[in-house]
N, C-alpha and C positions, 0 to 999 in steps of 0.2 A: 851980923857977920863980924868976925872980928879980924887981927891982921894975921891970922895964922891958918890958911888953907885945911892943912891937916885937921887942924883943931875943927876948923865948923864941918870937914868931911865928918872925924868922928863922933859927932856931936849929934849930926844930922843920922848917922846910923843908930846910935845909942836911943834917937827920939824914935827913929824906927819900928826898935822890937820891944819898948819900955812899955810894960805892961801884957805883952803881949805871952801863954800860956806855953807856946813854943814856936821855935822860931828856925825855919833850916835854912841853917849854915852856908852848907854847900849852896845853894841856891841865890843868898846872899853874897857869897865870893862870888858867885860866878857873873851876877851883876854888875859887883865894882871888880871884874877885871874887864868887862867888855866895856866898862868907862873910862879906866885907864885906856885900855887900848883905842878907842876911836880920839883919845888926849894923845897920845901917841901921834895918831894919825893927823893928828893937826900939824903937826911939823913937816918937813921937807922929806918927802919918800925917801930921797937918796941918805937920811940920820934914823928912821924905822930901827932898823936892827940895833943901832948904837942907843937908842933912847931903850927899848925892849932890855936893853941886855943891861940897861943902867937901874930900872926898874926892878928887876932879878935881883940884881948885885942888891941894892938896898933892902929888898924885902928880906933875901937871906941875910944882909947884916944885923936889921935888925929883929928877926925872929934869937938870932945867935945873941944877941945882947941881952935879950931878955930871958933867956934862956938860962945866960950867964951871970945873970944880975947888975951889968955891967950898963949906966943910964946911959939912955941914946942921946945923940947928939942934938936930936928933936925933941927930945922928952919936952915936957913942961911943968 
């Protein structure tokens, strides 16, 4: 594990589907949103929708960034 969350999230996905002949997607989001969201849920019911809505915000920033070519603040 190293000191960067993201990093061993996407690391541990990439170990995932590597190798593997095909691989769905969708079915893949829909796993790590229901991990985001019960990580959500770890927090105080009454910050849910503030933590949700923060999550949003970031994924649409950074889809936009990469989009735009413009490096994320997270990059590495």
């Amino acid at each position: 594990m190293s000191d960067c969350l993201h990093c061993d999230i996407n690391e541990l996905v990439r170990e995932r589907i590597e190798g593997q002949e095909s691989v769905d997607l969708g079915d893949m989001v829909a796993r790590i949103s229901e991990s985001l969201a019960e990580t959500i849920m770890l927090g105080p019911k009454d910050q849910w929708a503030a933590l949700t809505a923060e999550a949003i915000r970031h994924l649409g920033q950074t889809m936009l960034e990469d989009i735009e070519g413009i490096e994320s603040s997270t990059a590495h």
